[in-house]
N, C-alpha and C positions, 0 to 999 in steps of 0.2 A: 423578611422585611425589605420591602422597597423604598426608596428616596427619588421621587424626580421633581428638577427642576419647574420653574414657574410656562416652560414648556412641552413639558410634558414628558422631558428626556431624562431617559435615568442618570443619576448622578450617584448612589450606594446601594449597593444588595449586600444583605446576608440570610443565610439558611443556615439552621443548625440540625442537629443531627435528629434523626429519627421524625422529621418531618415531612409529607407526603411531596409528590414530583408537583401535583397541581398548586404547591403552593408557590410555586415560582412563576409563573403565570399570573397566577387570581392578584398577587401580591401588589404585580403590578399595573394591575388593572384598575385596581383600589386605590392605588393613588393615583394615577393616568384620572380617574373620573373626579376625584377628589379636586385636582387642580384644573380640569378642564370645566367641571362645573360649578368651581369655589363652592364647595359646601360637602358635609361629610357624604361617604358615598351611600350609608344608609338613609339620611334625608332624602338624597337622591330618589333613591327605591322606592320612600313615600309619596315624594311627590308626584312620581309617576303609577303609583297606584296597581290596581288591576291591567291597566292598559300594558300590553308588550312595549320594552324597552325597544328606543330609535336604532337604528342600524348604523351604530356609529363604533368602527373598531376601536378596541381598547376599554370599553365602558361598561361597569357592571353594575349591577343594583343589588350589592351587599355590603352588611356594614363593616368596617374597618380601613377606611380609606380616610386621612383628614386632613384637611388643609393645613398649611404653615403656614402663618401671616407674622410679619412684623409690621405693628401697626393693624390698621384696615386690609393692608395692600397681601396678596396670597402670592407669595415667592416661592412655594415649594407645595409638596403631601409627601405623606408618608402612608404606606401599604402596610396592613399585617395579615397575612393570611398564618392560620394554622396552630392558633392560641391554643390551648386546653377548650373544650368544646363549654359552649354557654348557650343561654337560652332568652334570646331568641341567637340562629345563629349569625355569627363577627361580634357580637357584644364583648365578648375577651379580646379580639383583635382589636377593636374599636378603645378598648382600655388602654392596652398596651402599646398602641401608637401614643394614645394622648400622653402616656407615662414619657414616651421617648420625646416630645414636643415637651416637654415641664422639666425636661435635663438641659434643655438649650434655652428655655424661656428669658433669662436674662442676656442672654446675646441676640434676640430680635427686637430690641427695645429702637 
C-alpha cells in the first residue's frame, strides 16, 4: 500500500509479508496515476482504451489506484497492489484502498 501526496510524492508505504517485490513499485504507480490523473487508475485504463498508454513515468493503467479528496478537491491516492487475486484484475486492490479511504472519511470533511 502506497500513500502520496496531492504531488505525487510518497508520504506512507507499507508491505506485508508474503507479498511479491513488484508490488512495491505497481503500488506506487497506482496512486502516482490516481493523483496525477484525479480519477481511479482503472478508469484511467478505460478511458484510454485499446490505445497504448502515454509515455509518462510513473503511470499505469490498472485498477487499484484512488484518489483521496476532501471535498471536490483530490489531496492525496492511495495504491494497492497485491490483494488476494480478483477478477478482473486490481478489483480487490481497488476495494481495499476504498476500505482504507472509509477509515479516514470523517477527517476529510
Amino acid at each position: 500500500v502506497t500513500v502520496v501526496d496531492a504531488d505525487g510524492l510518497l508520504k506512507a508505504f507499507v508491505r506485508d509479508d508474503g507479498t511479491g517485490p513488484h508490488t512495491i513499485d505497481l503500488s506506487k504507480k497506482k496512486a502516482f496515476t490516481a493523483v496525477t490523473q484525479k480519477n481511479l487508475s482503472g478508469e484511467v485504463a478505460k478511458q484510454w482504451g485499446n490505445m497504448p498508454p502515454p509515455a509518462i513515468d510513473g503511470i499505469v493503467t490498472l485498477a487499484g489506484g484512488v484518489p483521496i479528496k476532501a471535498g471536490n478537491e483530490v489531496i492525496a491516492a492511495i495504491g494497492v497492489s497485491g490483494a488476494p487475486a480478483g477478477s478482473p484484475a486490481g478489483v480487490n486492490d481497488e476495494v481495499c484502498a476504498n476500505a482504507g479511504i472509509a477509515k479516514i472519511a470523517a477527517k476529510l470533511k
